[in-house]
C-alpha positions as a printed NumPy array, in Angstrom:
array([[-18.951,  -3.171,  -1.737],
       [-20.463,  -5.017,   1.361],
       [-24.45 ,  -5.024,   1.449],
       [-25.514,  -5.888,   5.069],
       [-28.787,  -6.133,   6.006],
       [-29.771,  -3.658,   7.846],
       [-32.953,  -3.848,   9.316],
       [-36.849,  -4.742,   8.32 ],
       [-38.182,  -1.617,   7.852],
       [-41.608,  -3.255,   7.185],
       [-42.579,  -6.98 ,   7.173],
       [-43.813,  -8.262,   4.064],
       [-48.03 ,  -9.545,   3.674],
       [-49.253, -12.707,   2.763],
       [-50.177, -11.915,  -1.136],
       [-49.592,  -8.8  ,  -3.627],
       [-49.233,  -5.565,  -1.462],
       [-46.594,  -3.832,  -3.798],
       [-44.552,  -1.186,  -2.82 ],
       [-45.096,   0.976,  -5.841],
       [-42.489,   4.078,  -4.939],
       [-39.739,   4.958,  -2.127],
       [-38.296,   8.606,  -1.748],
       [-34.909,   9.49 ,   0.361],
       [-35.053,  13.103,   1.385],
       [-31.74 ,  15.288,   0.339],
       [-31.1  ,  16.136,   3.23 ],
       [-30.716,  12.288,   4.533],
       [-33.464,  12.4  ,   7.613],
       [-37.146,  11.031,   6.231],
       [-37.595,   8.448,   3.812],
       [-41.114,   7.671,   2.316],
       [-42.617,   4.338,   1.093],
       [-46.424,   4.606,  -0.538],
       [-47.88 ,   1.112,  -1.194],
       [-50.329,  -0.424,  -3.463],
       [-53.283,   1.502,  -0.639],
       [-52.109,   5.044,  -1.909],
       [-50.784,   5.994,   1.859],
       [-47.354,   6.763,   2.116],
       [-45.355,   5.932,   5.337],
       [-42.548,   8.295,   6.808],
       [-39.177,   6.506,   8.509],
       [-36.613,   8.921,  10.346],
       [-33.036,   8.292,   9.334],
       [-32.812,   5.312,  11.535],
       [-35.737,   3.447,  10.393],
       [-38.24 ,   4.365,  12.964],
       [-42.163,   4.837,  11.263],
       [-42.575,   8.43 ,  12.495],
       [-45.581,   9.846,  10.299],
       [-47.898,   8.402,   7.416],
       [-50.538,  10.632,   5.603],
       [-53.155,   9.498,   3.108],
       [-53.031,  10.447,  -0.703],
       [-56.073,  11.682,  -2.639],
       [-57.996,  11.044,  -5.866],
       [-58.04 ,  13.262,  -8.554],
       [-61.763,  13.332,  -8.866],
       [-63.184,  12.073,  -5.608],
       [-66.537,  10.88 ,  -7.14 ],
       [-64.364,   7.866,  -8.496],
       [-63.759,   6.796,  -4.855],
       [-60.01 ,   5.934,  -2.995],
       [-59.119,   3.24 ,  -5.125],
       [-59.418,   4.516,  -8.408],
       [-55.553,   4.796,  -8.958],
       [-52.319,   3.972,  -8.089],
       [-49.137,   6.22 ,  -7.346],
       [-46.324,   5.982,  -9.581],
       [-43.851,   8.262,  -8.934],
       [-42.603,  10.095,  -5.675],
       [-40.128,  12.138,  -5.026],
       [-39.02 ,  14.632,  -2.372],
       [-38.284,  18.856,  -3.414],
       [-34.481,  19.385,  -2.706],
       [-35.263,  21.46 ,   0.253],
       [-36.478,  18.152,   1.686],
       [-40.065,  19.685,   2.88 ],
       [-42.31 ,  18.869,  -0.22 ],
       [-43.21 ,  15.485,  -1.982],
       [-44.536,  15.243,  -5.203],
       [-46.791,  12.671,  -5.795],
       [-47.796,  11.215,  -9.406],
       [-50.881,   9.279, -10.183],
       [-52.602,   6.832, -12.803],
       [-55.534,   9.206, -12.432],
       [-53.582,  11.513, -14.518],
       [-52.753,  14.173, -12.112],
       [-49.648,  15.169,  -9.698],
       [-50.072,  16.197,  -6.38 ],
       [-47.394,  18.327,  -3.735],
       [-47.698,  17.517,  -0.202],
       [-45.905,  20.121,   1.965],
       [-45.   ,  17.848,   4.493],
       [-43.671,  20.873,   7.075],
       [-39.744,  20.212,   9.   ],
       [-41.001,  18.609,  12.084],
       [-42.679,  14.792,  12.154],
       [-46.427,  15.54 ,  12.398],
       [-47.014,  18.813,  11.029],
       [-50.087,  19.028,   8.871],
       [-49.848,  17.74 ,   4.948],
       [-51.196,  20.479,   3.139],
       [-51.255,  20.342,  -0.998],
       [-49.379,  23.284,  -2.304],
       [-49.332,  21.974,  -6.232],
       [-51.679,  20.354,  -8.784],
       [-50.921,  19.63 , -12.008],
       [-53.636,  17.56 , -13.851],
       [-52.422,  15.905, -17.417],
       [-53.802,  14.234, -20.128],
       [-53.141,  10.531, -19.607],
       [-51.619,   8.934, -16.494],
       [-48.335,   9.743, -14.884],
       [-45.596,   6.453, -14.844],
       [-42.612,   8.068, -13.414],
       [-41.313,  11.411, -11.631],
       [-38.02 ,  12.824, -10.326],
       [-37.691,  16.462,  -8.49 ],
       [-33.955,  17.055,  -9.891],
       [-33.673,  21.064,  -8.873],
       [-35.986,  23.631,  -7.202],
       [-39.252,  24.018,  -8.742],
       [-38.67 ,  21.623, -11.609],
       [-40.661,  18.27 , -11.041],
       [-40.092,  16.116, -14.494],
       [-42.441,  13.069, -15.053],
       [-43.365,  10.95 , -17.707],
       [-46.804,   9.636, -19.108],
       [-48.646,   6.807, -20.422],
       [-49.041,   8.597, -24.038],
       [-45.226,   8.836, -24.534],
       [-44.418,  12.402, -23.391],
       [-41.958,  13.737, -21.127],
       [-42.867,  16.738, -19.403],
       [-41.983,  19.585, -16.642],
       [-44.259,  20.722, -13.705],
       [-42.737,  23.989, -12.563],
       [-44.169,  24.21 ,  -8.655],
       [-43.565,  28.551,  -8.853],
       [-45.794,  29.205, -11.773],
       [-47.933,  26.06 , -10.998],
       [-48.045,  25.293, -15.032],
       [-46.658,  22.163, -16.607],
       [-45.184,  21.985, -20.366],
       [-43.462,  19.231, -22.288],
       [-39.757,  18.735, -22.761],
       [-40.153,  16.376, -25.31 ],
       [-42.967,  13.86 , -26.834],
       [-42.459,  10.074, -28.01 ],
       [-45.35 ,   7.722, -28.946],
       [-44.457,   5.325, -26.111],
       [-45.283,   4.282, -22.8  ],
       [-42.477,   6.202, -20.633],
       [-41.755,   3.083, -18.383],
       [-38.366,   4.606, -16.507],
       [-36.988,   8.   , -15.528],
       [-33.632,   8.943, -14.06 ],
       [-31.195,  11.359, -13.806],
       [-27.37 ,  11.77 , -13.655],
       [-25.507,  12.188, -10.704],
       [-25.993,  15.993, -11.035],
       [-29.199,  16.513, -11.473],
       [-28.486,  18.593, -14.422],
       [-29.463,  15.717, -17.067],
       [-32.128,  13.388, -17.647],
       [-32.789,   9.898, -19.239],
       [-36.347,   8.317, -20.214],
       [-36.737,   4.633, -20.852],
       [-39.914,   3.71 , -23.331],
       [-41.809,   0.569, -24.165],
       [-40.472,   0.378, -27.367],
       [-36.762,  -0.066, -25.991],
       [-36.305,   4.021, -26.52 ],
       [-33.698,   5.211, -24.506],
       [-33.994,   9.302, -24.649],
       [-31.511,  11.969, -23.187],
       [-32.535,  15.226, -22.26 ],
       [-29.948,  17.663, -20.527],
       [-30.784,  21.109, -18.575],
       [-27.095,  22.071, -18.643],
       [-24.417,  19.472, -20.604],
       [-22.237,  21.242, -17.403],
       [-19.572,  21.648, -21.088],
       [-19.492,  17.797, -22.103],
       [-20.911,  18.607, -25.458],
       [-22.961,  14.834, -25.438],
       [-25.713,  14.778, -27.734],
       [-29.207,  15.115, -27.001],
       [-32.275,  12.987, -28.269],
       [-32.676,   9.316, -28.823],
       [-29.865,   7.856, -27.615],
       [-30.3  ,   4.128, -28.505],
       [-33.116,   1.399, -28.942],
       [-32.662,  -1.131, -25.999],
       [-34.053,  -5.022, -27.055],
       [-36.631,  -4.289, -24.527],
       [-38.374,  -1.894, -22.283],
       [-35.668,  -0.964, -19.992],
       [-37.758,  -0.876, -16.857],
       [-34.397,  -0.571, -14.953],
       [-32.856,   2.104, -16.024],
       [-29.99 ,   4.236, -14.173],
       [-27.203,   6.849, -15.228],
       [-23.633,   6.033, -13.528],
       [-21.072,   8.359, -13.308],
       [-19.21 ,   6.693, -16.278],
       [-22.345,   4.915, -18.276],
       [-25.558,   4.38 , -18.921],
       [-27.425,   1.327, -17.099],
       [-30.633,  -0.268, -18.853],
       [-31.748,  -3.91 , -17.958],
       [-35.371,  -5.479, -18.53 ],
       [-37.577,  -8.468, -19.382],
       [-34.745, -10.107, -21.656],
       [-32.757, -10.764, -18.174],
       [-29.439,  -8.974, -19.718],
       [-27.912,  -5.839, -18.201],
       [-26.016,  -3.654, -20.724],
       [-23.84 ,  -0.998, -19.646],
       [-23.991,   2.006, -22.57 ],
       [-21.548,   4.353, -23.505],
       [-21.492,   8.64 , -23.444],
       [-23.425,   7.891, -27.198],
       [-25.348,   5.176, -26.955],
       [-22.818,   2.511, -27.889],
       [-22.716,  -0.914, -26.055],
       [-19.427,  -1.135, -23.333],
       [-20.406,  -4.248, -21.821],
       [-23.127,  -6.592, -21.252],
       [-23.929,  -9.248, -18.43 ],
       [-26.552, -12.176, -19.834],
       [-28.319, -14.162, -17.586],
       [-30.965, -15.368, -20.41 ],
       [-29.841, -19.069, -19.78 ],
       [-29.905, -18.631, -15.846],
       [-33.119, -20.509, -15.083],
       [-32.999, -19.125, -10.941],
       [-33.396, -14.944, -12.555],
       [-36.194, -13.769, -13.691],
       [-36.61 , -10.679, -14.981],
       [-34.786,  -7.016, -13.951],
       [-37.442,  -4.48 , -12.729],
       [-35.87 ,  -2.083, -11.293],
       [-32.118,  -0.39 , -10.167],
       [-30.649,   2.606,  -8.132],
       [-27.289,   4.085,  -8.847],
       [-25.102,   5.112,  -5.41 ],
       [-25.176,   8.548,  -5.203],
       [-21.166,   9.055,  -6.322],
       [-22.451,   6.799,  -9.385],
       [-19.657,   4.255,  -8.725],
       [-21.923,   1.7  ,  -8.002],
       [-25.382,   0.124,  -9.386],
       [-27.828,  -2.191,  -8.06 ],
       [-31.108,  -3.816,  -9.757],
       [-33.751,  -5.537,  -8.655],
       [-35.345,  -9.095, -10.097],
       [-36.817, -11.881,  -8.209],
       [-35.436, -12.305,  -4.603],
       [-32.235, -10.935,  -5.968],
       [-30.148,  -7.658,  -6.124],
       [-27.417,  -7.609,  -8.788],
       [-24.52 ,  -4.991,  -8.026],
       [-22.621,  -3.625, -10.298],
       [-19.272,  -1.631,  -9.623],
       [-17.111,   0.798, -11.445],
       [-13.528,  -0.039, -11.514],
       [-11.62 ,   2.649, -12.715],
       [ -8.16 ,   1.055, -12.784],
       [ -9.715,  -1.61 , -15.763],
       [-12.544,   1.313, -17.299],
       [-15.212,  -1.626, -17.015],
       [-18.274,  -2.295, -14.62 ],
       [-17.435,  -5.061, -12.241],
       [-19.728,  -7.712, -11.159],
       [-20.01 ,  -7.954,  -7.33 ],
       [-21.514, -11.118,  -5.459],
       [-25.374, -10.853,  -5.917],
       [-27.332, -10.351,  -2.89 ],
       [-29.737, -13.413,  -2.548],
       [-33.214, -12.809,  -0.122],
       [-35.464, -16.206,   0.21 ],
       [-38.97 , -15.411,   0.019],
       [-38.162, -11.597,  -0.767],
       [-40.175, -11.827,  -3.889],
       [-40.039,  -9.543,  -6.885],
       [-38.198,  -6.027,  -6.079],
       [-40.334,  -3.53 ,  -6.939],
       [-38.602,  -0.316,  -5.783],
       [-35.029,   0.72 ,  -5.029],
       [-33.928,   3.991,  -3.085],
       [-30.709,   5.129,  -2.127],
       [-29.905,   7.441,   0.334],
       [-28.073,  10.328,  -0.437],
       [-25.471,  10.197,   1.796],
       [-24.869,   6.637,   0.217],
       [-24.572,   4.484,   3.682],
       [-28.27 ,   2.941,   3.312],
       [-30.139,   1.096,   0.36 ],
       [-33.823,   0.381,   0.672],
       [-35.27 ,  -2.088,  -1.342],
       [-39.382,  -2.722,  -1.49 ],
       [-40.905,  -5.852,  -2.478],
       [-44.433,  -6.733,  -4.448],
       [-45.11 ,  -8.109,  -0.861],
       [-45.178,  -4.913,   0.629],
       [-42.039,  -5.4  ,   2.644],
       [-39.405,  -3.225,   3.117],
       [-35.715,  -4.556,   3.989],
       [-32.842,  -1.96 ,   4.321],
       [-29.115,  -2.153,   3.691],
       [-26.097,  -0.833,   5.291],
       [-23.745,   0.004,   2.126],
       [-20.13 ,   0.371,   2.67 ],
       [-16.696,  -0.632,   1.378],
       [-15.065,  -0.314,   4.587],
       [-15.62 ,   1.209,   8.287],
       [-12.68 ,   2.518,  10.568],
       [-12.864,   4.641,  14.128],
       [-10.124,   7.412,  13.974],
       [ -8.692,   8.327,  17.011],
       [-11.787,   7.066,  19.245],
       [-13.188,  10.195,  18.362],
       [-14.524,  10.078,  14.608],
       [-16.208,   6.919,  12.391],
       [-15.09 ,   6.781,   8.583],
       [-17.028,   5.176,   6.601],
       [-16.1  ,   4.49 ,   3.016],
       [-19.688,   4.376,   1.417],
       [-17.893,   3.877,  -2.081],
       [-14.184,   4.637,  -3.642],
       [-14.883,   8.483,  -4.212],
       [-17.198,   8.989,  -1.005],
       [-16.583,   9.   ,   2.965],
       [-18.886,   9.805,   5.8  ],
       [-17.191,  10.955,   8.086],
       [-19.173,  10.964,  11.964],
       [-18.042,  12.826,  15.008],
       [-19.26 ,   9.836,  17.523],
       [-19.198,  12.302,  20.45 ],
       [-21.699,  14.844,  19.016],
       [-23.388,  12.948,  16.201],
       [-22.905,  15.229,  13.656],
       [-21.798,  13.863,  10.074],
       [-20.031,  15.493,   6.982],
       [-19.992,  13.628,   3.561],
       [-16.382,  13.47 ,   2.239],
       [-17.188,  13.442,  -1.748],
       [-14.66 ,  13.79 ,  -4.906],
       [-16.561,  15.344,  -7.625],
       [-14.439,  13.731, -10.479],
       [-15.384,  10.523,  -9.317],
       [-11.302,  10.03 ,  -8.217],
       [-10.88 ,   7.204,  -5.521],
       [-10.17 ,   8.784,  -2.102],
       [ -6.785,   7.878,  -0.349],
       [ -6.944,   7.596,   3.589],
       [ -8.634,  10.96 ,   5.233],
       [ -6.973,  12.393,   8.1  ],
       [ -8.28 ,  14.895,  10.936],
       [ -5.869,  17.709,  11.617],
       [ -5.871,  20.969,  13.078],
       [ -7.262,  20.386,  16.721],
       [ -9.523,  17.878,  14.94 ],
       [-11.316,  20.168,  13.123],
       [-10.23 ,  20.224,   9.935],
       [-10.248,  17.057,   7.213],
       [ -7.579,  16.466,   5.084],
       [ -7.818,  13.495,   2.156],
       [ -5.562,  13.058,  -1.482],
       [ -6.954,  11.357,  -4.324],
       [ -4.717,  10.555,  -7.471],
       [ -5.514,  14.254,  -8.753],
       [ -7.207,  16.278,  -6.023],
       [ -6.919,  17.231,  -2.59 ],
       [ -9.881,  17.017,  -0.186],
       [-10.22 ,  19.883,   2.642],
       [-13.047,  20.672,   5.031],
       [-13.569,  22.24 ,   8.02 ],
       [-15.526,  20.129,  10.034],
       [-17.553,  23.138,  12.449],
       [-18.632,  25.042,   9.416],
       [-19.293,  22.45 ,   7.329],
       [-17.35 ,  24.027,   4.566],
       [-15.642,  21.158,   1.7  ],
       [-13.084,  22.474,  -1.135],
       [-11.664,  19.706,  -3.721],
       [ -8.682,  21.351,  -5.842],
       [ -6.653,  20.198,  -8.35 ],
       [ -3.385,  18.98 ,  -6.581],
       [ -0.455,  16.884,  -8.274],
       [  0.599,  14.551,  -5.681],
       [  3.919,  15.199,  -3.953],
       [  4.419,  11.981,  -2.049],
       [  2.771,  13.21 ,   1.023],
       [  5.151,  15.715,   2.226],
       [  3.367,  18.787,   2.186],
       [  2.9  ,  20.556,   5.376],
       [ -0.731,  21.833,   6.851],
       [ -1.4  ,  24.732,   8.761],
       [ -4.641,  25.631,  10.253],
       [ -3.972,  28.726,  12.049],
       [ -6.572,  30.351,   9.762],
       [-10.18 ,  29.784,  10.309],
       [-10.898,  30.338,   6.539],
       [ -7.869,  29.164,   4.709],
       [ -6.241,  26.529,   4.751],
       [ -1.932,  27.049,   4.426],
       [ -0.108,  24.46 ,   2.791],
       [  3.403,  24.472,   2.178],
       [  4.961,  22.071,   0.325],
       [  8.882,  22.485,  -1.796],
       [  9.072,  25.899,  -1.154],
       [  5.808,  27.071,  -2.235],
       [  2.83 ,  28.562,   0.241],
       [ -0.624,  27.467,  -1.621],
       [ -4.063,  28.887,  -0.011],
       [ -7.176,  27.214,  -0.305],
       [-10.36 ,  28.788,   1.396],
       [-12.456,  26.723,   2.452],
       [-15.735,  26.037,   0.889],
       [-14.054,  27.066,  -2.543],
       [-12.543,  24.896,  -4.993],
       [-10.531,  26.923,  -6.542],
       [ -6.903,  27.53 ,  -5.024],
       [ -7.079,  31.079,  -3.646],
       [ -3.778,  31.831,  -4.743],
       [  0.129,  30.632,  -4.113],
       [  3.462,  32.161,  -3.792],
       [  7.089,  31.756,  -3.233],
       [  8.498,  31.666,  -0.35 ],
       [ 10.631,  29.456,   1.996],
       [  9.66 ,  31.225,   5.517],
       [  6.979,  28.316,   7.077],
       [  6.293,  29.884,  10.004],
       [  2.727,  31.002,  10.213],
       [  4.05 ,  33.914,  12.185],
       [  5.498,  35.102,   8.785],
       [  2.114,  34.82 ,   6.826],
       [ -0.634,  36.706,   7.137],
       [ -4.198,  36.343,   5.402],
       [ -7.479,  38.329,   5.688],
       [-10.565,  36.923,   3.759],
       [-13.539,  39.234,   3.596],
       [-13.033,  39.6  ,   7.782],
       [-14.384,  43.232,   7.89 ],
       [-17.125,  44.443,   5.091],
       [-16.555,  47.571,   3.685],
       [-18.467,  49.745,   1.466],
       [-18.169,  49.033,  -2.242],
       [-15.773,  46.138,  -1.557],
       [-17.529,  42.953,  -2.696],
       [-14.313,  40.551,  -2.056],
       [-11.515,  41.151,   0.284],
       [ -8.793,  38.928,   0.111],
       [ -5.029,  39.876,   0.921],
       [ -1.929,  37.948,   1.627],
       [  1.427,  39.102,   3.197],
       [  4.104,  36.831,   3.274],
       [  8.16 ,  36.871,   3.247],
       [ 10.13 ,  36.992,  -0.04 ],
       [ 13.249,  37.073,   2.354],
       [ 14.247,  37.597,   5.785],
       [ 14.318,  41.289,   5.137],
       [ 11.389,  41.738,   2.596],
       [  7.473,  42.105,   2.765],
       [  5.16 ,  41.177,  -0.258],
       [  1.55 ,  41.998,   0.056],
       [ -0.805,  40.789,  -2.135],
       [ -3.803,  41.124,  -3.686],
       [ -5.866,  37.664,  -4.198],
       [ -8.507,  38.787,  -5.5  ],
       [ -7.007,  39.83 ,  -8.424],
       [ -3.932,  37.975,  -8.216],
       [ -1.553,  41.265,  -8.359],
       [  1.251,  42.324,  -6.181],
       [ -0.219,  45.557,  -3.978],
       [  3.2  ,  46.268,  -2.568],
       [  6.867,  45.387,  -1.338],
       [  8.42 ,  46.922,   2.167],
       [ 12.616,  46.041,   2.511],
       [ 13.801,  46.331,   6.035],
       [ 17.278,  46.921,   7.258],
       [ 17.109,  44.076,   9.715],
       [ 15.577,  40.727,   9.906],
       [ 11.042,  40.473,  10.366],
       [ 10.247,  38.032,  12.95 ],
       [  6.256,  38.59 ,  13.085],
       [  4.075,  40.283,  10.724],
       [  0.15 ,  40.825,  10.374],
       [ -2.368,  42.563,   8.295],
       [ -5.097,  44.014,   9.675],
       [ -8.793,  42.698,   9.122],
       [ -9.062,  44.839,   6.086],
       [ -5.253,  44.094,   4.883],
       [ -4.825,  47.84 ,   4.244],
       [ -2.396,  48.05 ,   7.19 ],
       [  0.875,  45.944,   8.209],
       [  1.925,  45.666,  11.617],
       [  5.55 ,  43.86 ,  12.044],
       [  8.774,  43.043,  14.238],
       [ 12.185,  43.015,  13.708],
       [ 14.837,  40.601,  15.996],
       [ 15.85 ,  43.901,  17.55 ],
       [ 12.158,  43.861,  18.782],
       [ 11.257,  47.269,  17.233]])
């Protein structure tokens, strides 16, 4: 993975101005920096300052500069940041959709020693960690906080997996602790996972380990249970100093931590099942890296410095225009961004297994994206926005697409018809049948509502040249079979499917 850098988001000081926390917004368009002064800076997707607003002290009779923040971290609907503090209290801004609309606090939560580290994973859960060892959960509805889970050290690092269902907690001690909302079925354990050789100040959950690197200037790469896969020691390395921070890529195929004028990168390779060590990216004068954020799209890295400097970095395997019309760019092996350079508009190509995507191709009137991996196919319509992955053993490339259907997509391949609806990763349903023409098919998805019908979903499609099936996809059952005496040419349900309108040769 190629780290280019970007731009200078913000020039470093002469002497300690430490960028103490960055924030990405989910949905990819503001990006936040707060500094050792307590103010934190807004950026545009582009790197343009476009707001700032001033934090405040828990008790103002202590003054401006009685704390420090933390831990920041945007609400997924991208309009809120929460805010941790040394003076023992979180704060949420609502910062409002448009650049300069009034910060107004909307949350307090005041605790009992001072907040180290905070992630906003889902809605109205804000989970943070304190100086006395405890874990705990701000929920922004009922405006009350409670703890997950204590320990009787320093929480120096917080992170979460890739789906925001699960969370790790890195202690002074070396503690490494694992604390899951929803396991999403992979039955790992929860609790102390393992006791790292020192306070794993970088700390980050991949998509296939677990990530924890600190003063001892070794990274170690843990397994699903806390046993050790790999390790990279740099002890006798006199140039690194020691790892303070690191960022997984938001398909967890690739990490990157911070030391001294130095980012490490890490990168899954699936072929081999081991982490891969990439050339390190070496900044003169950079300074200790005090913060890493990446964006969530995964094309950008930001890095800030205990200068106060913030240097960006354009993250991509590999870049390639399609037709004039469309930039791909391979962000990581699972993960394509895929731009439409006429209109601006951008859809994230993304394998949830973590499988490495094959080339993507725009069909359909260049609407519609089409992309194998070694297990899945990739479909998405690019006007609504709409991205199905579904389980798909590969057939050499010879299937055949047909976009004739603004919600499905038809793909014939050996003599079978499969539907996939778009937005759904499910396959819809699949038949028999060796009639290709889309004339011969007909689908209706939900295309009229009618009372007491949740789902409406019908097929009808040629067994032979003289035979109608309808069907049912929904449930999956056959609703009913018409024979004719001469050959169907053209058939079509209507936009409930309870009606069938065909043609015969004879053009009756």
């Amino acid at each position: 993975q190629c780290y280019t850098n970007d731009r200078d988001l913000q020039p470093p000081q002469d002497g300690a101005a430490k960028v103490t926390c960055m924030a990405w917004s989910y949905n990819n368009a503001k990006f936040a920096v707060c500094t050792v002064d307590r103010v934190v800076l807004l950026y545009d997707e582009h790197g343009e300052r476009r707001d700032k607003f001033s934090t405040k002290p828990a008790d103002a009779k202590y003054g401006r500069k009685s704390y420090v923040v933390k831990g920041m971290a945007f609400s997924p609907d991208s309009t809120k940041i929460a805010i941790g503090q040394t003076d023992n209290i979180i704060y949420v801004y609502k910062i409002g959709e448009d650049w300069g609309d009034k910060k107004v606090i909307c949350n307090k939560f005041i605790q009992t020693s001072a907040v180290t580290c905070l992630l906003w994973p889902a809605e109205n859960i804000i989970v943070f960690g304190l100086a006395e060892g405890k874990v705990r959960l701000a929920n922004t509805k009922t405006n009350k906080s409670s703890t997950i889970y204590g320990t009787d050290s320093f929480v120096v690092s917080l992170t979460s997996n890739v789906s925001g269902k699960g969370v790790l907690s890195g202690h002074a001690d070396g503690t490494i602790v694992r604390y899951f909302f929803d396991d999403e079925g992979s039955g790992e354990s929860q609790g102390k996972l393992v006791t790292h050789p020192c306070p794993p100040y970088a700390l980050t959950w991949a998509s296939n380990s677990i990530i924890a690197a600190g003063c001892d200037k070794k990274i170690v790469a843990y397994g699903k249970e806390g046993h050790i896969i790999q390790t990279f020691d740099y002890s006798r390395d006199p140039t690194e100093k020691e790892f303070t921070t690191a960022a997984t890529s938001p398909g967890g195929q690739s990490v990157v931590i911070g030391s001294y004028d130095r980012l490490r990168v890490l990168n899954w390779s699936p072929r081999r099942s081991a982490w891969e060590e990439a050339r390190p990216k070496e900044i003169a004068h950079l300074y200790t890296i005090t913060a890493l954020a990446w964006k969530r799209d995964g094309s950008r890295l930001c890095a800030g410095t205990l200068c106060g400097g913030v240097e960006q970095f354009d993250c991509c395997l590999r870049r390639r225009i399609y037709k004039n019309k469309f930039e791909m760019t391979y962000v990581g092996p699972s993960q394509v961004i895929v731009k439409n350079l006429s209109t601006g508009t951008r859809v994230v190509l993304k394998s949830h297994y973590g499988y490495e995507i094959d080339e993507v191709k725009i069909l359909g009137k260049e609407r519609y994206l089409v992309a194998h991996t070694s297990d899945t196919l990739l479909l998405g319509d690019l006007n609504s926005n709409k991205l199905s992955e579904v389980a798909w053993q590969g057939s050499g490339g010879n299937e055949k697409f047909f976009f004739d259907n603004e919600n499905v997509c038809m793909i014939f391949n050996a003599g079978e018809l499969t539907l996939v609806e778009y937005g759904n990763n499910e396959i819809l349903g699949s038949v028999r049948t060796e009639f290709m023409n889309p004339h011969l098919i007909s689908v209706r998805i939900n295309e009229r509502r009618q009372r007491g019908m949740e789902e409406n979903k019908r097929l009808a499609y040629l067994i032979d040249i003289k035979t109608i099936a309808a069907v049912d996809l929904v449930g999956g059952y056959n609703i009913g079979t018409i024979s004719h005496d001469s050959k169907i040419d053209w058939l079509e349900l209507n936009e409930t499917g309870h009606k069938l309108l065909f043609r015969d040769k004879k053009m009756q």
